[in-house]
N, C-alpha and C positions, 0 to 999 in steps of 0.2 A: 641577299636577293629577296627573302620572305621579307623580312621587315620594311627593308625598302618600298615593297610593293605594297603592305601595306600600309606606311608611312601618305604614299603618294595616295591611295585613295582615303585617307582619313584626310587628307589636307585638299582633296577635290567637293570629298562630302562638305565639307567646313565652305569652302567658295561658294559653292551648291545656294546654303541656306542665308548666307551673308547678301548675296543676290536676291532671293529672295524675300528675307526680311527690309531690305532697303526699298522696294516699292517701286522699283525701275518697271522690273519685266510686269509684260502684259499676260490679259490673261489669256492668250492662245499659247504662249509659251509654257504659263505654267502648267497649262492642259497639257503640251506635250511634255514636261517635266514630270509630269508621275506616273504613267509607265513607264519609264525608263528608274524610275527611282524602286516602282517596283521591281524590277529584274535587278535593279543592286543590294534590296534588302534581301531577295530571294538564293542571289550568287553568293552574297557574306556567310547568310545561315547556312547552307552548303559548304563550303569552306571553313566553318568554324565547325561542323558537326565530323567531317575528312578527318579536320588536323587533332580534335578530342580523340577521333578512334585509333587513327596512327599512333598517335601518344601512349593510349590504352594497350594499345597490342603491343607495343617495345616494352612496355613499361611490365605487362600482364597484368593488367588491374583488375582483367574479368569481367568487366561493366560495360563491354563496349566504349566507352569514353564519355557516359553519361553524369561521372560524378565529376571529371574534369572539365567536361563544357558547362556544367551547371557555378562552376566556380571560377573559371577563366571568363567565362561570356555574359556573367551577372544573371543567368536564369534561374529559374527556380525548380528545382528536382524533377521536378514532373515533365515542366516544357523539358528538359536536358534529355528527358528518358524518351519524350514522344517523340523526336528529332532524330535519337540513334537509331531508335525502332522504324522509324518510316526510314533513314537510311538503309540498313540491313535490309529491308524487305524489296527497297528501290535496287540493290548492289547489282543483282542478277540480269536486270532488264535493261539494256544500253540503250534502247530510245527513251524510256522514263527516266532513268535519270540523268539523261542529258539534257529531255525539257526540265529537269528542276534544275541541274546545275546552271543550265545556260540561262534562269530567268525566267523563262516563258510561264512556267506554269509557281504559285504564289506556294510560300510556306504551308498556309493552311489547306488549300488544294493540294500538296505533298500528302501532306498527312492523311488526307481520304484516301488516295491511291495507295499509297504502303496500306492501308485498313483493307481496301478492294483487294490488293497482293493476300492476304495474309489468312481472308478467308476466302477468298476463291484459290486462282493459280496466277502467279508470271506470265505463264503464256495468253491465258486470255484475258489480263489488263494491256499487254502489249499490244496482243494482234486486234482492240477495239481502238482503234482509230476515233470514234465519233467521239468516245468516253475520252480518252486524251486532248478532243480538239476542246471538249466542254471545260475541261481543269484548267485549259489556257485560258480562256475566254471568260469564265463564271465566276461574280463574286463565290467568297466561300461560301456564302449560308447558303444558296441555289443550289452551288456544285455538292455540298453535304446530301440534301436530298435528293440528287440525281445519283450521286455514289450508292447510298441505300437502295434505292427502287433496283439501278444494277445487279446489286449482290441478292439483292433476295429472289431477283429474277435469274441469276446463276445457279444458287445455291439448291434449287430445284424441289424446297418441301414447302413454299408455301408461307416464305416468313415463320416458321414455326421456331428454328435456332435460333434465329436473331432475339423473337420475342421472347424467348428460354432465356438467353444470357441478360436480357433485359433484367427480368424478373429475380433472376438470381441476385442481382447486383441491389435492387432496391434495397431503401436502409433509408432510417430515421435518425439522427440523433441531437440532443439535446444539452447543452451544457451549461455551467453556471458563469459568465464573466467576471473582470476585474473588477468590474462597475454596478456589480448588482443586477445587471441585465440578464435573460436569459435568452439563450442563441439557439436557435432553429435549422437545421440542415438536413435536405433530403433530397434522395434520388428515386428516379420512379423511370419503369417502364412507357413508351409512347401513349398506352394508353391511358393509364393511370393518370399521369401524368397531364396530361389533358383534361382530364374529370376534375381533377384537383385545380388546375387552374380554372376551367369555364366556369366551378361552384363558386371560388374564390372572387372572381370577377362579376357573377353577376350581383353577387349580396353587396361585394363593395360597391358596385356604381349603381342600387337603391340605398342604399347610406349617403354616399355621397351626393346625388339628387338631393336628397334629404335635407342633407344641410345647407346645400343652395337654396333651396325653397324658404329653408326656417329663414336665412340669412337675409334673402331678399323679404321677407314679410315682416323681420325684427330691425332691420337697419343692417348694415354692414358692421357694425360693429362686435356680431355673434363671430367666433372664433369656428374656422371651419377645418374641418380635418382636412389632412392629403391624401392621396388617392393608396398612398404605400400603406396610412395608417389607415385608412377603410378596407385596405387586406389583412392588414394584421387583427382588426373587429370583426373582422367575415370568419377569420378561421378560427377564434373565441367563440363566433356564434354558432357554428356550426358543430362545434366541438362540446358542446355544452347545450344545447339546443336541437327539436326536431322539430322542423315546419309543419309538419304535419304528425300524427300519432300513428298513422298505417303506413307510412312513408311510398303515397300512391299517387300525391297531390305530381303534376308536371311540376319539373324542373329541368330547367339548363345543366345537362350533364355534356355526352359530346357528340358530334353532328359527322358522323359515317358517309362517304358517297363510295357507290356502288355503282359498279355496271358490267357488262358483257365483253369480254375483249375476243375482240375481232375473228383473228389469228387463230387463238384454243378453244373458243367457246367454252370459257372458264366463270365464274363468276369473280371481280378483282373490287376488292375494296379498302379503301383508302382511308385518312383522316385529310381535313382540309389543306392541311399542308405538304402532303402527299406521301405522308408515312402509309408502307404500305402492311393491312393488318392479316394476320395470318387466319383460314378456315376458320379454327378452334376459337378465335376472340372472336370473329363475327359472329357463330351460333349464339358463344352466351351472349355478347351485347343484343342481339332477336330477341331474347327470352322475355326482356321488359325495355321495348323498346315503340319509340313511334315513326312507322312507315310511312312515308310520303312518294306517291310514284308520280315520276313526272320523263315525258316524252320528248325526246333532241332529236332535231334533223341532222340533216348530214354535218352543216354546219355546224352543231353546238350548240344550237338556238332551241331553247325549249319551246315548244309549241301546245303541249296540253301540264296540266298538273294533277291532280288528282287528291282528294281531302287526309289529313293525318287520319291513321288510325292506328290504335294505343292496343298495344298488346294483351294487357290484362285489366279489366275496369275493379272499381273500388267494390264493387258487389260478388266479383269472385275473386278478390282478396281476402274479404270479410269471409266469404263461405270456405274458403282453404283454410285461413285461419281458425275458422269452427270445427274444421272435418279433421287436420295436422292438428293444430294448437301450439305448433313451433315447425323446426326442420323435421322433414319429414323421417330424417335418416338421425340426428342426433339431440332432436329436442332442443335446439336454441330459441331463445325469443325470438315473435315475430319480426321484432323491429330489424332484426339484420338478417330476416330472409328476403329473397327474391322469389316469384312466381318463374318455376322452370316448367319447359315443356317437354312433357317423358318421349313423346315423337315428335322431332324436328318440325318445325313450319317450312323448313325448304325440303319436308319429304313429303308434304301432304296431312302434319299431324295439325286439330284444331285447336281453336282456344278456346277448351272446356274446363269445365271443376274435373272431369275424368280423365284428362288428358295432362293435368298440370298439378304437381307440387308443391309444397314451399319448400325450399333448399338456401339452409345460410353460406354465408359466403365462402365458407370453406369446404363444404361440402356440394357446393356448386362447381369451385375448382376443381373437384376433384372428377364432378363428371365429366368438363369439358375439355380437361386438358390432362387428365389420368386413367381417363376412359371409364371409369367405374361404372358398375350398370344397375340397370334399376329394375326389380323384380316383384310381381306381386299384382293383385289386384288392385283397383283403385281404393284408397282408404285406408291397405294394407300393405303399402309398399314400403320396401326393403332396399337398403342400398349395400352391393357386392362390390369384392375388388375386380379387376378385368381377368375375363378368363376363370373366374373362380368354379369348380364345382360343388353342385348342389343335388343333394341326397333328398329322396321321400321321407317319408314317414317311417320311423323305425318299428319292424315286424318282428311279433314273437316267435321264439323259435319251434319248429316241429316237436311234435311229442315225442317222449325219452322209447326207444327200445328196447324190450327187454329179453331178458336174455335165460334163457332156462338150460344148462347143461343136459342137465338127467332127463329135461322131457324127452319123450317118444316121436318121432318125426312124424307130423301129418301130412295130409295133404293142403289142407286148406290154412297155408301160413300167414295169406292178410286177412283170415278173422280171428284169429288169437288173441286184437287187442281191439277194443271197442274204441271209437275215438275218445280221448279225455274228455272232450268239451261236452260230449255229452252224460258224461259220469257224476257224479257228487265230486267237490275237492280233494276229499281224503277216500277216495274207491277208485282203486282198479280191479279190472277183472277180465282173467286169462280165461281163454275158452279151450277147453280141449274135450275131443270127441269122447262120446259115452265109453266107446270100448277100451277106454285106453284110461277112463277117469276111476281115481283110487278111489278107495268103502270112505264114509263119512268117516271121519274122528272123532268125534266130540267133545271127550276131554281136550285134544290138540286144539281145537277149535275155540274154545272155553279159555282156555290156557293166554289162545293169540288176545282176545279179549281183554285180557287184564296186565301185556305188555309184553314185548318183546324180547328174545333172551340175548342176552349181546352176540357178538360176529366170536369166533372160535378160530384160533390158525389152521385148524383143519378144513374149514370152508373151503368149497370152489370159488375161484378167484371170479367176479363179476362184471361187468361194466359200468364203468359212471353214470351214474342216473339219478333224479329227485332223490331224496330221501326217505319219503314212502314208500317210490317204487323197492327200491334198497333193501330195506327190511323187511318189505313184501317177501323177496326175492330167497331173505337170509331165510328167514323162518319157512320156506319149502323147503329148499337144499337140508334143513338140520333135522326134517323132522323122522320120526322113526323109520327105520328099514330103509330109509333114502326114494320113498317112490313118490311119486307128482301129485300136489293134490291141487284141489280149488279154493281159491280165493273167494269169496261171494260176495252180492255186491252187499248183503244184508252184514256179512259179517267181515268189514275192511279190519285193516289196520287203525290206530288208535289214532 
């Protein structure tokens, strides 16, 4: 019955194209012939991703049945694995995937939806109705960007995740081909990724003018680059090259719109294709950025504009650069720092040399999107992890107390010790009242003069204290008849 059936629709697809290649039908036919062809190539990859997983689960292969539709259905690993994965995610939802089984809604519009599943919930891809009518209706690239703006507006931080896993994923690599060529591959974040192209584009198409110009002023016969090899000379030039030495001159990086939504009274902003960019990249793209404010009526229709103005001019570049002399937190060259602002411009902070840093690009990361803070005066500023504590000035400790067994108890026990700070180094001196103060010594005296007698096991055991104070302390306890004498400030220890 399986083959049968599908027997009969390979030998209808074959009629299909035999029709149409002979040049008969008209073309309102063949306008209605491709939605309907759509909903067959839609029904087959359904049916072929079913009978892989069926297979997979009798068989236990583990894989969902991605290595056998990649090998039964001529895909290639990746499409086989995107196809089981937007199945599994579609299983739980019977109105989604009955619009993919039945056709309605395309392959590629599948796969947003399983992506919508997988990082929101089941229930609210199902229970949006509006989101479902767009997947039937929307080529993919549209319905891609309708899927995204969705989730980030489910997902409830703000595009902060999305832009996370973006970032995480970016990568470069390079490798040597058969031919001597060398190959180029990379993934970038929305924003990144944008920068990287609007640079690429605009140096290519002043090159390529270029060579039109040259071409028409030498003859046609000057050899003129393609517009692919005017990218592949833009990212040579840029890579090997600075247009400028303070990197302040304008340039075509990428063009932000911003505005007010309605609803939250949020601030939402976008890239022109309507990636939506989280809090934390709008602050830093503010940091060195140029504002353009312009006024829409109800309709959409601008009605006033307002003049650019440029975040940081070349004059307090130059003076940041005078006052840092690189990152203000790790010392990197100028050329790969940006001008940050230590108070936000959407709190009210301005653009002053006191107000702004230089901060390279990694330690710029690290305040906008790791929160790190910024501590310190202007000139003198410090860059902390988040949260981190910070201590004063570290404080000498109090002076040693000292401790006399055999003295006589007086009364007056906080004058006994003079403070240190106002003593000589090597003087202390215990005070103790006339009536109670032993006959001079002299020889003992004479004696202390010329050095200390070592500590004895028979000593009273003392408290920890300088070293002066110490043997201060030893040579009363030892001395004749065991009674209290003075210290004086004329005659310290050595």
């Amino acid at each position: 019955m399986l083959i049968e059936a599908a027997r009969r629709a390979e030998a209808a697809a074959k009629e299909m194209l035999a029709l149409v290649n002979a040049g008969d039908a008209s073309c309102e036919e063949m306008r209605e012939m491709l939605p309907v062809s759509k909903a067959i190539v839609a029904i087959t990859s359904a049916a072929q991703t079913s009978a892989a997983a069926n297979i997979a689960a009798r068989d236990r292969h583990g894989d969902g049945g991605a290595e056998v539709l990649a090998s039964g259905a001529g895909l290639s690993r990746q499409d086989a694995r995107s196809q089981v994965r937007t199945a599994e995610a579609l299983r739980d939802t019977p109105r989604l995937r009955d619009a993919v089984e039945s056709g309605r809604v395309s392959v590629a519009n599948a796969r947003r939806l399983g992506e919508a599943v997988s990082k929101t919930s089941a229930a609210d891809v199902a229970d949006d109705r509006d989101l479902l009518a767009k997947a039937e209706s929307m080529r993919p690239e549209q319905f891609t960007k309708e899927a995204r703006r969705w989730m980030v507006d489910r997902q409830g931080d703000g595009g902060e995740g999305e832009h996370a896993r973006q970032r995480a994923r970016r990568c470069v690599r390079m490798w040597n081909a058969d031919d001597g060529m060398v190959h180029l591959r990379g993934e970038f974040d929305a924003v990144t990724g944008e920068r990287i192209r609007n640079r690429l584009r605009i140096e290519a198409g002043r090159m390529h003018d270029g060579d039109r110009k040259h071409a028409a002023a030498n003859g046609s016969g000057h050899q003129r680059r393609s517009f692919d090899q005017c990218m592949a000379d833009a990212l040579e030039h840029l890579t090997t090259n600075r247009s400028d030495s303070q990197g302040t001159k304008p340039f075509a990086d990428i063009c932000v719109v911003a505005h007010v939504d309605e609803d939250t009274g949020k601030l939402v902003a976008e890239l022109p294709d309507g990636a939506r960019l989280p809090q934390s990249v709008l602050e830093e793209l503010a940091c060195n950025a140029k504002f353009t404010g312009i006024i829409y009526d109800r309709r959409g229709r601008p009605i006033w504009r307002a003049q650019s103005v440029r975040r940081a001019t070349d004059a307090q570049r130059q003076l940041l650069i005078a006052r840092d002399g690189g990152c203000f937190a790790c010392g990197a060259h100028p050329d790969i720092c940006d001008a940050h602002h230590v108070k936000p411009v959407s709190e009210g902070g301005a653009t002053s040399i006191d107000n702004m840093v230089l901060a390279c690009w990694s330690c710029h990361h690290k305040i906008h999107y790791l929160r790190w803070q910024i501590h310190g005066p202007p000139g003198k500023r410090t860059l902390h992890p988040p949260q981190a504590e910070t201590y004063g000035p570290a404080h000498a400790p109090e002076g040693p107390s000292l401790f006399c067994s055999e003295a006589p108890a007086v009364r007056d026990q906080a004058g006994l010790l003079e403070p240190v700070a106002a003593q000589s180094p090597n003087t202390l001196v215990l005070r103790i009242p006339k009536a109670t103060r032993a006959p001079d010594h002299s020889p003992a005296n004479r004696s202390r003069q010329r050095g200390a007698r070592p500590a004895q096991h028979s000593d009273p055991p003392g408290r920890p204290s300088p070293a002066t104070a110490r043997a201060a302390l030893v040579r009363s306890h030892t001395r004749s008849a065991g009674t209290p004498g003075a210290l004086s400030g004329d005659r310290g220890p050595p």
